[in-house]
MIDOSE-1310 file (N, C-alpha, C; in nm, 2 decimals, decimal comma, always signed):
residues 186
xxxx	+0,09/-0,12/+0,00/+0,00/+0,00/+0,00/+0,09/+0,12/+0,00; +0,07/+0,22/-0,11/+0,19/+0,34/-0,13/+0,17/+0,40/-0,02; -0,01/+0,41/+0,06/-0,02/+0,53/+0,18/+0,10/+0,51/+0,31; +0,09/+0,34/+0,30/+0,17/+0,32/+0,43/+0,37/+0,40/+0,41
xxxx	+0,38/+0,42/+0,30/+0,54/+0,44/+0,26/+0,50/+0,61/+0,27; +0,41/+0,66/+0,31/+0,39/+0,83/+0,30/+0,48/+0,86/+0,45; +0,44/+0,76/+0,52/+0,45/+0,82/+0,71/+0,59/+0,85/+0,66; +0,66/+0,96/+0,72/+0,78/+1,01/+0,79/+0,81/+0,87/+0,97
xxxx	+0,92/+0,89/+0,98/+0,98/+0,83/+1,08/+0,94/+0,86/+1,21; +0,93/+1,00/+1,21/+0,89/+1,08/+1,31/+0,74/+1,06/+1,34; +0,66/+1,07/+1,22/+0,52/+1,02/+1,26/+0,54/+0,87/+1,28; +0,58/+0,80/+1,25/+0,57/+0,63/+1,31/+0,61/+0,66/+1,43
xxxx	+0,69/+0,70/+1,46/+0,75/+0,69/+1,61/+0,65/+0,79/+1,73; +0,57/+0,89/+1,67/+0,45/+0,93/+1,75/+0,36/+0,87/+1,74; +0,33/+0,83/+1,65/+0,20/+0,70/+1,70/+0,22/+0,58/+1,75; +0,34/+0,54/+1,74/+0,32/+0,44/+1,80/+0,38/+0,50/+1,97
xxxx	+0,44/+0,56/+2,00/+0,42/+0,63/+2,14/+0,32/+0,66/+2,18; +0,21/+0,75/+2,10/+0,12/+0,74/+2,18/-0,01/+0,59/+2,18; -0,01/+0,50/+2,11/-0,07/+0,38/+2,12/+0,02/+0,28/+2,23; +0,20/+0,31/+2,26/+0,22/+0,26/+2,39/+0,19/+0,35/+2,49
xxxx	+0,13/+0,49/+2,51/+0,10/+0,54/+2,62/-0,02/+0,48/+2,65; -0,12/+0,48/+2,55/-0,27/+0,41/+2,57/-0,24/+0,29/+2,60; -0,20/+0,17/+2,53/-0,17/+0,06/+2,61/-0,14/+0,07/+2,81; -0,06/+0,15/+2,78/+0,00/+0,13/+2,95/-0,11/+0,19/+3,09
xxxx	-0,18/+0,24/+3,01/-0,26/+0,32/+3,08/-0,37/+0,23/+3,13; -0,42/+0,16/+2,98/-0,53/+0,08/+2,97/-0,50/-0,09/+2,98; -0,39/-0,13/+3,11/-0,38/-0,26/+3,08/-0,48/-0,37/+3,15; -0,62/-0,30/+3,21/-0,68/-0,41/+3,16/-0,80/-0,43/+3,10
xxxx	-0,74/-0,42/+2,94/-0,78/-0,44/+2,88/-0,72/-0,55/+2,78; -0,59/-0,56/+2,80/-0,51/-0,67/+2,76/-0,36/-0,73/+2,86; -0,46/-0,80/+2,96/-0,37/-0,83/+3,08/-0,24/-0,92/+2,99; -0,28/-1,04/+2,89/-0,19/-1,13/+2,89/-0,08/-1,10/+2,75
xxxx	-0,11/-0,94/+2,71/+0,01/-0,92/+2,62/+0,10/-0,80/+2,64; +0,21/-0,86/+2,63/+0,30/-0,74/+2,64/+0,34/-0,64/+2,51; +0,38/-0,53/+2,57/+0,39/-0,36/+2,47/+0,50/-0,44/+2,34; +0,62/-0,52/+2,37/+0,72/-0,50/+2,32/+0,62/-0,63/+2,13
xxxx	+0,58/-0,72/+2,18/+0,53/-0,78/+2,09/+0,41/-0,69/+2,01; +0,37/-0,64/+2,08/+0,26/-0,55/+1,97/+0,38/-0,47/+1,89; +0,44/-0,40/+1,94/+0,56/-0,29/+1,86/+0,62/-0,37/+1,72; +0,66/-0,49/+1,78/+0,79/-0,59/+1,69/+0,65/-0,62/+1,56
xxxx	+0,51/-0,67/+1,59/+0,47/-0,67/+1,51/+0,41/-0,52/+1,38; +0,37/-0,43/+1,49/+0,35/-0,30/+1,42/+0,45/-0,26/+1,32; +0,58/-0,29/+1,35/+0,72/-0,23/+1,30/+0,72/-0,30/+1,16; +0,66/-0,41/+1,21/+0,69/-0,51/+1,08/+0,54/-0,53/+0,96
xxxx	+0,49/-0,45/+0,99/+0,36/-0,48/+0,89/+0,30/-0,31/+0,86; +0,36/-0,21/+0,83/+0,35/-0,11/+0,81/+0,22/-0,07/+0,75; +0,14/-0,11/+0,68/+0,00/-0,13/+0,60/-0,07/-0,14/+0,78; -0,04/-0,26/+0,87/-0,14/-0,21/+0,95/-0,10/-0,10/+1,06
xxxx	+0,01/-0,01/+1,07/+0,04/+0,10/+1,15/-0,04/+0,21/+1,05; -0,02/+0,22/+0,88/-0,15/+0,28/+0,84/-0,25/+0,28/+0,90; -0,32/+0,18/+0,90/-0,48/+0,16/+0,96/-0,49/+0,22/+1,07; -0,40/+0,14/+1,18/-0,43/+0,23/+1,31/-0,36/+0,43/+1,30
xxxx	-0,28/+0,47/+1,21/-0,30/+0,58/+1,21/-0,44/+0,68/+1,17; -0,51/+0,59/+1,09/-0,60/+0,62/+1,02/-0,72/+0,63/+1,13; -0,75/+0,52/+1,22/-0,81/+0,51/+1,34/-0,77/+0,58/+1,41; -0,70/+0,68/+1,44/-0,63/+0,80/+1,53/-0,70/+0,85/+1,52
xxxx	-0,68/+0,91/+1,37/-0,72/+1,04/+1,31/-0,83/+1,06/+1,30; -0,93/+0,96/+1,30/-1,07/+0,99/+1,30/-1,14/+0,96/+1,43; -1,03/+1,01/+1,53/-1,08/+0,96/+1,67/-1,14/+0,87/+1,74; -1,09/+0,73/+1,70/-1,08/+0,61/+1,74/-1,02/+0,56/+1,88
xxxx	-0,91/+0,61/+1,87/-0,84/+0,58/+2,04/-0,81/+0,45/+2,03; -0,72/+0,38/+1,90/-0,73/+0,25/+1,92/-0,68/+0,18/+2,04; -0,66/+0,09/+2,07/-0,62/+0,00/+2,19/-0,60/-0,16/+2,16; -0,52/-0,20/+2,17/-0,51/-0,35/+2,22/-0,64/-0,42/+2,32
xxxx	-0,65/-0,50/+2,24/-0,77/-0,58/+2,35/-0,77/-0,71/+2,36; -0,67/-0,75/+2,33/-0,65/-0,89/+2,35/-0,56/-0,95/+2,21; -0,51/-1,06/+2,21/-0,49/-1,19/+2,14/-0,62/-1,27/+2,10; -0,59/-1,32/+2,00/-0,67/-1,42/+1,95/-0,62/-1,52/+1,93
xxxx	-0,72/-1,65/+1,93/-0,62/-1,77/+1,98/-0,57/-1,82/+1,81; -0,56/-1,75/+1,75/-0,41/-1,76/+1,71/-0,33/-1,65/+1,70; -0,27/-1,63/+1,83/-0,18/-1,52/+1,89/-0,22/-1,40/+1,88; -0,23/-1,38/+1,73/-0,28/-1,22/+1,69/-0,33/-1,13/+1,77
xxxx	-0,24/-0,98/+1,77/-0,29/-0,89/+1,85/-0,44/-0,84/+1,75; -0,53/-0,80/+1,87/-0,68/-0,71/+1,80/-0,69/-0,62/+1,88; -0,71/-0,50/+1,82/-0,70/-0,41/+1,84/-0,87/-0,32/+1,77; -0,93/-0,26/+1,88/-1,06/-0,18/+1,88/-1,06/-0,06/+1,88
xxxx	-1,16/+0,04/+1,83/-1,16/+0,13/+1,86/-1,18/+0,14/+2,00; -1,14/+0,22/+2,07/-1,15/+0,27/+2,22/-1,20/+0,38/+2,30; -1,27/+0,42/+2,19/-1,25/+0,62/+2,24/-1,40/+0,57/+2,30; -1,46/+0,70/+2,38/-1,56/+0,71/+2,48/-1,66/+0,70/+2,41
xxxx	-1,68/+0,80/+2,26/-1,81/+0,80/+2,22/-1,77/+0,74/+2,07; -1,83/+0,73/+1,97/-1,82/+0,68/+1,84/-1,72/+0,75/+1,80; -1,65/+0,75/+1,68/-1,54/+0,85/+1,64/-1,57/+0,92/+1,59; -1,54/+1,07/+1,64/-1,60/+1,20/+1,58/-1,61/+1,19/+1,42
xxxx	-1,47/+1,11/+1,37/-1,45/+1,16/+1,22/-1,50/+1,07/+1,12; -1,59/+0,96/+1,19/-1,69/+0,86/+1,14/-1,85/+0,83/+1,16; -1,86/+0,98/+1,21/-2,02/+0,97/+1,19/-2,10/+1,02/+1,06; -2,21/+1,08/+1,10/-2,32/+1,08/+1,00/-2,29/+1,00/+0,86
xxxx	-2,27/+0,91/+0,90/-2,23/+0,75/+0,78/-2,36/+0,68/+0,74; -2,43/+0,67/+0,64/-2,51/+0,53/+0,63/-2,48/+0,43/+0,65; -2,51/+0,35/+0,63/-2,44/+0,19/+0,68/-2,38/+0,14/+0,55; -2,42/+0,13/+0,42/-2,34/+0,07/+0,32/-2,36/+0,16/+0,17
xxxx	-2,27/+0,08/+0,07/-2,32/+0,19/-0,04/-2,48/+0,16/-0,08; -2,52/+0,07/-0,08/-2,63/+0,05/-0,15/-2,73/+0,16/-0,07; -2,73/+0,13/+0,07/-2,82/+0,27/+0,12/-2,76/+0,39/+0,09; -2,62/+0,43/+0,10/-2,63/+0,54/+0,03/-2,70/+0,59/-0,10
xxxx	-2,67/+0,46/-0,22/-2,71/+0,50/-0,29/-2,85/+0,54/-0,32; -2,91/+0,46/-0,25/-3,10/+0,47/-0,22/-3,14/+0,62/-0,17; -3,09/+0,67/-0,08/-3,15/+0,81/-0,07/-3,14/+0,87/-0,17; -3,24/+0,94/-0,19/-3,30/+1,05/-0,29/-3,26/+1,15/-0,27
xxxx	-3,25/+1,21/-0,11/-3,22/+1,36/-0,08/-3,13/+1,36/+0,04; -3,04/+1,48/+0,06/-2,95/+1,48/+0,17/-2,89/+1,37/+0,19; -2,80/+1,32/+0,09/-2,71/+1,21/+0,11/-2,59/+1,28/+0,22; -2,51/+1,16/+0,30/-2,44/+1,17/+0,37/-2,31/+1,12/+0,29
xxxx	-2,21/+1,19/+0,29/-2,05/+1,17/+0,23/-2,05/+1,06/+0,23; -2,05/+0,94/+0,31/-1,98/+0,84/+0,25/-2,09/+0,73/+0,35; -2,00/+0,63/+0,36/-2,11/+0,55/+0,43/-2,01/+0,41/+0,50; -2,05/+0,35/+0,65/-1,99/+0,31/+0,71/-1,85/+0,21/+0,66
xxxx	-1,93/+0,16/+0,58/-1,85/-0,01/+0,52/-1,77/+0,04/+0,43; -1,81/+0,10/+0,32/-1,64/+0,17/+0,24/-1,55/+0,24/+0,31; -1,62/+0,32/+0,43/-1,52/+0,36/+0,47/-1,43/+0,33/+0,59; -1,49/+0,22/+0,63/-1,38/+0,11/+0,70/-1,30/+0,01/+0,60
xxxx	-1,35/+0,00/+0,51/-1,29/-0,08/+0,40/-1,14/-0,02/+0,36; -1,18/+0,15/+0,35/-1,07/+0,21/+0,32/-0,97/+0,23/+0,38; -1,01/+0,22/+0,51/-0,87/+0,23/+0,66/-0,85/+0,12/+0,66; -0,88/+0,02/+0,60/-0,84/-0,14/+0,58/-0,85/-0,20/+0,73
xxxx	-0,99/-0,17/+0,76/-1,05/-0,28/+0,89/-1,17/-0,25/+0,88; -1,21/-0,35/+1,01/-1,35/-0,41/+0,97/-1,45/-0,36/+1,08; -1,59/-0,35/+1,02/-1,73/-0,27/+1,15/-1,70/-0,37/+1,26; -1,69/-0,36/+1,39/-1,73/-0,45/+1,51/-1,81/-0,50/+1,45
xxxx	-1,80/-0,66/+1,52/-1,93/-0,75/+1,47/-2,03/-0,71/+1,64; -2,13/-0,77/+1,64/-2,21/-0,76/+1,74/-2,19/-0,83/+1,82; -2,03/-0,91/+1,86/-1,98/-0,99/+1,94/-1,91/-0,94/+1,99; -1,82/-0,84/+1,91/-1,70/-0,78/+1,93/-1,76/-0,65/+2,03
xxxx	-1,87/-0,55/+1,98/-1,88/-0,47/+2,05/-1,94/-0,47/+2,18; -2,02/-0,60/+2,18/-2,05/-0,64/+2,33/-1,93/-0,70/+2,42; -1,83/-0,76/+2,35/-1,73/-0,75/+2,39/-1,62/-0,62/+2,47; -1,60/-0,54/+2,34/-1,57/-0,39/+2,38/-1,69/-0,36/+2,53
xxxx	-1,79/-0,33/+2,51/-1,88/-0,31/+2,64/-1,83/-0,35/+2,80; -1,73/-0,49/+2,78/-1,73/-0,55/+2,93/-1,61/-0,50/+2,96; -1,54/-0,39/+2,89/-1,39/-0,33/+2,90/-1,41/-0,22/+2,96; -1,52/-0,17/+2,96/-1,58/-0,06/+2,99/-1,68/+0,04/+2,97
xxxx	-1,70/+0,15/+2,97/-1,85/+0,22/+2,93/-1,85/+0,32/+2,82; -1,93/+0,25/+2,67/-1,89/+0,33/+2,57/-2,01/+0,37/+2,52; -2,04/+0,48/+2,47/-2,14/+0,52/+2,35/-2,24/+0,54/+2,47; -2,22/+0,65/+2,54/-2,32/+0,63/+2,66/-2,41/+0,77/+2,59
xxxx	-2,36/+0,86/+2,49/-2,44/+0,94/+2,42/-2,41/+0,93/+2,31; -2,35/+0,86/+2,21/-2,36/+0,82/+2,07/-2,39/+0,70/+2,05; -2,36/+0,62/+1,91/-2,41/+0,51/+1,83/-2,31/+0,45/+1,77; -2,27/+0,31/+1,73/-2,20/+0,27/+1,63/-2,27/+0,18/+1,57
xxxx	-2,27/+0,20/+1,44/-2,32/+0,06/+1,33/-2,23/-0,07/+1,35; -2,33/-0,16/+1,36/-2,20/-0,29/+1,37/-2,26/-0,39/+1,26; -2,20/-0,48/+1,23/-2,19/-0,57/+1,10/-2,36/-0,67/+1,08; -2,39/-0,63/+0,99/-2,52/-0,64/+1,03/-2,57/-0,78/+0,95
xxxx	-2,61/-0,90/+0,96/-2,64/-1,00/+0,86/-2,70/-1,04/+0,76; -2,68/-1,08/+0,65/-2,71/-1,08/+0,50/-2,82/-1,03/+0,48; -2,95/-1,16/+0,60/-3,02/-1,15/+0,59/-3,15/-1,02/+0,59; -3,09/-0,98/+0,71/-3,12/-0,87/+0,76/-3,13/-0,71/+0,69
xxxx	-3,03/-0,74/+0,60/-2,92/-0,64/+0,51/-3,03/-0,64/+0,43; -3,06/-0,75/+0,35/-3,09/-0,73/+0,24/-3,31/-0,72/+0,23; -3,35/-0,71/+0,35/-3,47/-0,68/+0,40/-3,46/-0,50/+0,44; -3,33/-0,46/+0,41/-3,32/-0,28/+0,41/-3,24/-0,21/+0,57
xxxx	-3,25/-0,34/+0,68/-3,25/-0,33/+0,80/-3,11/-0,26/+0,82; -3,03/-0,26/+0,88/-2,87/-0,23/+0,98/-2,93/-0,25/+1,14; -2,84/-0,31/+1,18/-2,79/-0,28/+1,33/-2,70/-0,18/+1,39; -2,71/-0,13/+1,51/-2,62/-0,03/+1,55/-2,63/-0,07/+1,71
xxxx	-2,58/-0,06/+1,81/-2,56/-0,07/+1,93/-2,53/+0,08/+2,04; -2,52/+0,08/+2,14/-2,53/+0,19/+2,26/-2,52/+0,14/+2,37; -2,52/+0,22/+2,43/-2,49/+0,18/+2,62/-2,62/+0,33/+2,68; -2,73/+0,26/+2,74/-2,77/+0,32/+2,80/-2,86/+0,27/+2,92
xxxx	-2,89/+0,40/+2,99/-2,94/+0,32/+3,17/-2,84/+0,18/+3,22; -2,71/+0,17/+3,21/-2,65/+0,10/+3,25/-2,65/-0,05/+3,19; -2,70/-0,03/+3,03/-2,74/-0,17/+2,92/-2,68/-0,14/+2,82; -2,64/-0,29/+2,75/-2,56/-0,21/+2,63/-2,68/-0,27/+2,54
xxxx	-2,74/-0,19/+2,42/-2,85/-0,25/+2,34/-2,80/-0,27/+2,22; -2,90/-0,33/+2,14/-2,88/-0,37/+1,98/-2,97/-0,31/+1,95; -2,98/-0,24/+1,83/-3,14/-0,15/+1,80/-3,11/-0,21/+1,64; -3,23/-0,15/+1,52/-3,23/-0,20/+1,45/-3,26/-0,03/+1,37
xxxx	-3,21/+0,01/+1,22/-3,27/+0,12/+1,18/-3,25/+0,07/+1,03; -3,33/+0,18/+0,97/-3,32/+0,14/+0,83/-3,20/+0,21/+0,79; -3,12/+0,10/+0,66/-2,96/+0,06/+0,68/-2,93/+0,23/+0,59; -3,01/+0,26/+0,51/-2,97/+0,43/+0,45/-3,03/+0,55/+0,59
xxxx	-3,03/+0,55/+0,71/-3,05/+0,61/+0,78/-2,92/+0,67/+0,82; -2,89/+0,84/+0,89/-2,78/+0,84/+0,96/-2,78/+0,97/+1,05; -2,69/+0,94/+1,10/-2,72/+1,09/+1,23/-2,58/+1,10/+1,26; -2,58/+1,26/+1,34/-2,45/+1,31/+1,38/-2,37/+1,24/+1,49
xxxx	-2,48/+1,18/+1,59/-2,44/+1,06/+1,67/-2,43/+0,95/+1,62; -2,42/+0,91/+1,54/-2,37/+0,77/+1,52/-2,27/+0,73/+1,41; -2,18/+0,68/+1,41/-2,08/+0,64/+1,37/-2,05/+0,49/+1,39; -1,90/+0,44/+1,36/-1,87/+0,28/+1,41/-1,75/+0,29/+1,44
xxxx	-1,70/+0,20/+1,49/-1,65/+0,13/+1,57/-1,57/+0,00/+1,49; -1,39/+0,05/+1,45/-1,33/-0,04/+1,40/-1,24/-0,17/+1,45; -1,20/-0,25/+1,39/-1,14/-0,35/+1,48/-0,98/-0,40/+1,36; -0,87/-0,43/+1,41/-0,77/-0,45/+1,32/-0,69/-0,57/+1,37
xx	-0,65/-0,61/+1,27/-0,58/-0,77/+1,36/-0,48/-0,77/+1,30; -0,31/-0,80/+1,39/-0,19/-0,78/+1,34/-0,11/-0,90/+1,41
Protein backbone atom coordinates (compact mmCIF):
# COMPACT_ATOMS: atom_id res chain seq x y z
CA UNK A 1 0.00 0.00 0.00
CA UNK A 2 1.87 3.39 -1.34
CA UNK A 3 -0.25 5.28 1.83
CA UNK A 4 1.69 3.19 4.33
CA UNK A 5 5.38 4.43 2.63
CA UNK A 6 3.89 8.27 3.03
CA UNK A 7 4.53 8.17 7.12
CA UNK A 8 7.78 10.09 7.89
CA UNK A 9 9.81 8.30 10.75
CA UNK A 10 8.88 10.78 13.12
CA UNK A 11 5.22 10.19 12.56
CA UNK A 12 5.69 6.31 13.05
CA UNK A 13 7.46 6.87 16.12
CA UNK A 14 4.54 9.33 17.49
CA UNK A 15 2.01 6.96 17.00
CA UNK A 16 3.21 4.36 18.04
CA UNK A 17 4.17 6.33 21.38
CA UNK A 18 1.16 7.37 21.82
CA UNK A 19 -0.68 3.81 21.22
CA UNK A 20 2.16 2.61 23.93
CA UNK A 21 0.97 5.38 26.25
CA UNK A 22 -2.66 4.12 25.75
CA UNK A 23 -1.74 0.60 26.09
CA UNK A 24 0.04 1.27 29.50
CA UNK A 25 -2.56 3.18 30.77
CA UNK A 26 -5.34 0.85 29.74
CA UNK A 27 -3.82 -2.61 30.80
CA UNK A 28 -6.83 -4.05 31.63
CA UNK A 29 -7.81 -4.37 28.76
CA UNK A 30 -5.07 -6.65 27.63
CA UNK A 31 -3.74 -8.28 30.79
CA UNK A 32 -1.94 -11.25 28.89
CA UNK A 33 0.13 -9.18 26.22
CA UNK A 34 3.01 -7.42 26.41
CA UNK A 35 3.88 -3.59 24.66
CA UNK A 36 7.21 -4.96 23.20
CA UNK A 37 5.34 -7.79 20.85
CA UNK A 38 2.63 -5.55 19.67
CA UNK A 39 5.60 -2.95 18.59
CA UNK A 40 7.94 -5.95 16.92
CA UNK A 41 4.69 -6.70 15.07
CA UNK A 42 3.53 -2.99 14.18
CA UNK A 43 7.23 -2.30 12.97
CA UNK A 44 6.88 -5.08 10.81
CA UNK A 45 3.60 -4.77 8.88
CA UNK A 46 3.47 -1.13 8.08
CA UNK A 47 0.01 -1.29 6.02
CA UNK A 48 -1.44 -2.15 9.47
CA UNK A 49 0.43 0.97 11.49
CA UNK A 50 -1.48 2.77 8.40
CA UNK A 51 -4.75 1.57 9.56
CA UNK A 52 -4.29 2.31 13.10
CA UNK A 53 -3.01 5.75 12.08
CA UNK A 54 -5.99 6.23 10.18
CA UNK A 55 -8.13 5.06 13.45
CA UNK A 56 -6.32 8.03 15.30
CA UNK A 57 -7.16 10.37 13.14
CA UNK A 58 -10.70 9.92 12.96
CA UNK A 59 -10.81 9.61 16.74
CA UNK A 60 -10.81 6.09 17.42
CA UNK A 61 -8.39 5.85 20.42
CA UNK A 62 -7.29 2.45 19.24
CA UNK A 63 -6.21 -0.02 21.85
CA UNK A 64 -5.08 -3.52 22.20
CA UNK A 65 -7.69 -5.77 23.47
CA UNK A 66 -6.50 -8.88 23.47
CA UNK A 67 -4.87 -11.92 21.43
CA UNK A 68 -6.72 -14.25 19.49
CA UNK A 69 -6.24 -17.66 19.79
CA UNK A 70 -4.06 -17.64 17.08
CA UNK A 71 -1.82 -15.16 18.85
CA UNK A 72 -2.82 -12.20 16.89
CA UNK A 73 -2.91 -8.85 18.45
CA UNK A 74 -6.79 -7.11 18.02
CA UNK A 75 -6.99 -4.07 18.35
CA UNK A 76 -10.57 -1.80 18.82
CA UNK A 77 -11.65 1.26 18.63
CA UNK A 78 -11.52 2.72 22.24
CA UNK A 79 -12.47 6.25 22.42
CA UNK A 80 -15.65 7.10 24.81
CA UNK A 81 -18.06 7.98 22.20
CA UNK A 82 -18.17 6.80 18.39
CA UNK A 83 -15.38 8.49 16.35
CA UNK A 84 -16.01 12.02 15.76
CA UNK A 85 -14.47 11.63 12.19
CA UNK A 86 -16.92 8.58 11.36
CA UNK A 87 -20.24 9.72 11.89
CA UNK A 88 -23.25 10.84 10.03
CA UNK A 89 -22.33 7.50 7.76
CA UNK A 90 -25.06 5.27 6.34
CA UNK A 91 -24.40 1.87 6.84
CA UNK A 92 -23.35 0.75 3.24
CA UNK A 93 -23.19 1.94 -0.40
CA UNK A 94 -26.26 0.50 -1.51
CA UNK A 95 -28.24 2.71 1.16
CA UNK A 96 -26.31 5.44 0.27
CA UNK A 97 -27.09 5.00 -2.90
CA UNK A 98 -30.96 4.66 -2.22
CA UNK A 99 -31.52 8.14 -0.74
CA UNK A 100 -32.99 10.54 -2.95
CA UNK A 101 -32.22 13.64 -0.77
CA UNK A 102 -29.47 14.81 1.72
CA UNK A 103 -27.15 12.11 1.06
CA UNK A 104 -24.43 11.68 3.65
CA UNK A 105 -20.52 11.68 2.32
CA UNK A 106 -19.80 8.39 2.55
CA UNK A 107 -21.09 5.45 4.33
CA UNK A 108 -19.92 3.07 7.08
CA UNK A 109 -18.50 -0.11 5.25
CA UNK A 110 -16.38 1.71 2.36
CA UNK A 111 -15.16 3.60 4.69
CA UNK A 112 -13.78 1.15 7.04
CA UNK A 113 -12.89 -0.75 3.95
CA UNK A 114 -10.73 2.13 3.20
CA UNK A 115 -8.66 2.31 6.62
CA UNK A 116 -8.36 -1.39 5.75
CA UNK A 117 -10.46 -2.77 8.92
CA UNK A 118 -13.53 -4.08 9.67
CA UNK A 119 -17.34 -2.71 11.51
CA UNK A 120 -17.30 -4.47 15.12
CA UNK A 121 -19.30 -7.46 14.71
CA UNK A 122 -22.12 -7.61 17.38
CA UNK A 123 -19.80 -9.86 19.42
CA UNK A 124 -17.03 -7.78 19.34
CA UNK A 125 -18.85 -4.72 20.47
CA UNK A 126 -20.45 -6.45 23.26
CA UNK A 127 -17.28 -7.46 23.95
CA UNK A 128 -15.74 -3.91 23.78
CA UNK A 129 -18.78 -3.08 26.44
CA UNK A 130 -17.28 -5.54 29.26
CA UNK A 131 -13.93 -3.26 28.95
CA UNK A 132 -15.78 -0.59 29.89
CA UNK A 133 -18.48 2.21 29.33
CA UNK A 134 -18.94 3.30 25.69
CA UNK A 135 -21.40 5.24 23.47
CA UNK A 136 -23.25 6.28 26.58
CA UNK A 137 -24.39 9.38 24.22
CA UNK A 138 -23.58 8.19 20.73
CA UNK A 139 -24.11 5.06 18.31
CA UNK A 140 -22.01 2.69 16.32
CA UNK A 141 -23.17 0.56 13.29
CA UNK A 142 -22.02 -2.88 13.74
CA UNK A 143 -21.91 -5.65 10.96
CA UNK A 144 -25.16 -6.43 10.34
CA UNK A 145 -26.37 -10.01 8.60
CA UNK A 146 -27.13 -10.81 5.04
CA UNK A 147 -30.20 -11.52 5.95
CA UNK A 148 -31.20 -8.68 7.64
CA UNK A 149 -29.24 -6.41 5.15
CA UNK A 150 -30.91 -7.33 2.45
CA UNK A 151 -34.72 -6.77 3.97
CA UNK A 152 -33.16 -2.84 4.11
CA UNK A 153 -32.45 -3.32 8.01
CA UNK A 154 -28.66 -2.29 9.76
CA UNK A 155 -27.85 -2.81 13.25
CA UNK A 156 -26.19 -0.30 15.54
CA UNK A 157 -25.59 -0.73 19.33
CA UNK A 158 -25.35 1.89 22.57
CA UNK A 159 -24.91 1.77 26.15
CA UNK A 160 -27.70 3.25 28.05
CA UNK A 161 -29.44 3.20 31.74
CA UNK A 162 -26.46 1.05 32.46
CA UNK A 163 -27.40 -1.70 29.23
CA UNK A 164 -25.62 -2.14 26.30
CA UNK A 165 -28.54 -2.53 23.36
CA UNK A 166 -28.80 -3.69 19.81
CA UNK A 167 -31.37 -1.52 18.01
CA UNK A 168 -32.29 -2.01 14.47
CA UNK A 169 -32.68 1.21 11.81
CA UNK A 170 -33.18 1.41 8.34
CA UNK A 171 -29.55 0.64 6.80
CA UNK A 172 -29.72 4.28 4.49
CA UNK A 173 -30.51 6.09 7.75
CA UNK A 174 -27.78 8.45 9.58
CA UNK A 175 -27.15 10.86 12.35
CA UNK A 176 -24.46 13.10 13.79
CA UNK A 177 -24.41 10.62 16.67
CA UNK A 178 -23.71 7.70 15.18
CA UNK A 179 -20.78 6.44 13.65
CA UNK A 180 -18.69 2.81 14.15
CA UNK A 181 -16.48 1.32 15.67
CA UNK A 182 -13.27 -0.39 14.00
CA UNK A 183 -11.35 -3.51 14.79
CA UNK A 184 -7.74 -4.52 13.23
CA UNK A 185 -5.78 -7.67 13.63
CA UNK A 186 -1.94 -7.78 13.39
Amino acid sequence: MAKSAERSPEERDSLLQTLKQRFEKNMDRHKEVEWTTVEDRLLNDPEKLWSLQEMEKTGGEPDVVGANENGEIVFYDCSPESPKGRRSVCYDLEALESRKKFKPENNAMDLASSMGIAILTEEEYRALQKLGEFDLKTSSWVQTPAEMRKLGGALFGDRRFGHVFIYHNGAESYYAARGFRGSLIV
